[in-house]
C-alpha positions as CSV (number, residue, x, y, z in Angstrom):
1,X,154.3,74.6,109.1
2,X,156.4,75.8,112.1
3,X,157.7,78.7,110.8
4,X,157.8,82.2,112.7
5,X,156.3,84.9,111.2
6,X,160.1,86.5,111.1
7,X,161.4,83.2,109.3
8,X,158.6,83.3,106.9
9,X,159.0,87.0,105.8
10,X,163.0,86.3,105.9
11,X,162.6,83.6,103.2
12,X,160.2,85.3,100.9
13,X,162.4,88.4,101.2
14,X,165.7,85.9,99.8
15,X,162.9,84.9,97.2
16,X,162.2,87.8,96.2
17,X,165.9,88.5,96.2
18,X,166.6,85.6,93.9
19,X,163.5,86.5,91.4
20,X,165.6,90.1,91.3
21,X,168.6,87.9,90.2
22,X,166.9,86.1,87.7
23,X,165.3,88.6,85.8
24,X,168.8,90.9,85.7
25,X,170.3,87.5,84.2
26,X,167.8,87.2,82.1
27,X,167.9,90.8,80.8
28,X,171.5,90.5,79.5
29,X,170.2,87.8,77.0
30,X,169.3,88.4,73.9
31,X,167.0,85.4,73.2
32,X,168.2,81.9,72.3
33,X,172.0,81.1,73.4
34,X,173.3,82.8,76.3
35,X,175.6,85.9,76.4
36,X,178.6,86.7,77.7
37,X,177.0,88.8,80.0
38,X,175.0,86.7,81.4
39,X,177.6,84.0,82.0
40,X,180.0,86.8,83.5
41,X,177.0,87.9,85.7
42,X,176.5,83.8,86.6
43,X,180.4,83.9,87.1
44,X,179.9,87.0,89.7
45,X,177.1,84.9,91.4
46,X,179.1,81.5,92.0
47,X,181.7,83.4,93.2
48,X,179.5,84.8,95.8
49,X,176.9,82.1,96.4
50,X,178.5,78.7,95.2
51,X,177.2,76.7,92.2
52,X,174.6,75.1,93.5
53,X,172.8,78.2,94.1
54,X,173.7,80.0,91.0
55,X,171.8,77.2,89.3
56,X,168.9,77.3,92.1
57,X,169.0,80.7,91.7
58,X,169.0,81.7,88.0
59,X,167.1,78.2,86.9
60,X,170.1,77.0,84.8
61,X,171.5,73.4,85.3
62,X,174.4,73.1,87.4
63,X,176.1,71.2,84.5
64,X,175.9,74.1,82.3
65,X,177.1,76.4,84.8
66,X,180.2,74.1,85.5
67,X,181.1,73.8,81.9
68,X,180.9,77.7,81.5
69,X,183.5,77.4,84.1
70,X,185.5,75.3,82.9
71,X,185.6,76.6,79.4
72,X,186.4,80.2,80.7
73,X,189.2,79.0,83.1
74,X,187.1,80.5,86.2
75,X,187.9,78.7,88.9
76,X,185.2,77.4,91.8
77,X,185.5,77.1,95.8
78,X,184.9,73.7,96.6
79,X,182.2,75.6,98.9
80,X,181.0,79.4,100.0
81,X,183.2,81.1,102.3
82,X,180.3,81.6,104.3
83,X,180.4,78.0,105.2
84,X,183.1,78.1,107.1
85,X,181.9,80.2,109.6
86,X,178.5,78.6,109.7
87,X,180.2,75.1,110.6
88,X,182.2,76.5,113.3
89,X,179.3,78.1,115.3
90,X,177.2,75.0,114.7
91,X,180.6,73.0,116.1
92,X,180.3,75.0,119.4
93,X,176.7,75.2,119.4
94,X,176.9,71.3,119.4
95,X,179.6,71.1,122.3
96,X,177.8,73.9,124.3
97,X,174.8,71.5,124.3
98,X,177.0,68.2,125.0
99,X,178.6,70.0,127.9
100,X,175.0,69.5,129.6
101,X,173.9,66.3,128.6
102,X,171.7,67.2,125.8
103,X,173.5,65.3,123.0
């Protein structure tokens, strides 16, 4: 694998983030159907992390999640605002590169 040893221990901190996550989501439940708790606490994480890691995140399909959603009016990015950011350094990381023949 050619991870670093500061890339490895950077992922299974976010793991062990994301297991912390989990189990608060879980301990809003009260067995069987979920909560409103929990979805309001699934609401907090989309708003933070997008859909599609809410659903990696607290093991619920991303279907579910969007229906929650839609039935409670709550209102998704179409992406992270994090994402923005990221996509502009990678565009000038790219033209950096470019500028000397690399891509």
């Amino acid at each position: 694998m050619g991870y670093t040893k500061t890339k490895l221990m950077t992922k299974m901190l976010a793991e062990e983030f994301n297991e912390e996550k989990l189990y608060s989501f879980k301990s809003y439940g009260e067995g069987g159907r979920y909560t409103q708790r929990q979805k309001d606490y699934a609401f907090k994480l989309i708003e933070e992390y997008g859909i599609r890691a809410t659903a990696r995140i607290l093991k619920v399909q991303r279907r579910t999640l969007q229906w929650w959603c839609r039935e409670h009016y709550v209102w998704v990015k179409r992406c992270p605002s994090w994402i923005y950011g990221w996509a502009e350094r990678r565009r000038k990381r790219r033209a950096f590169w470019q500028r000397r023949g690399y891509c």
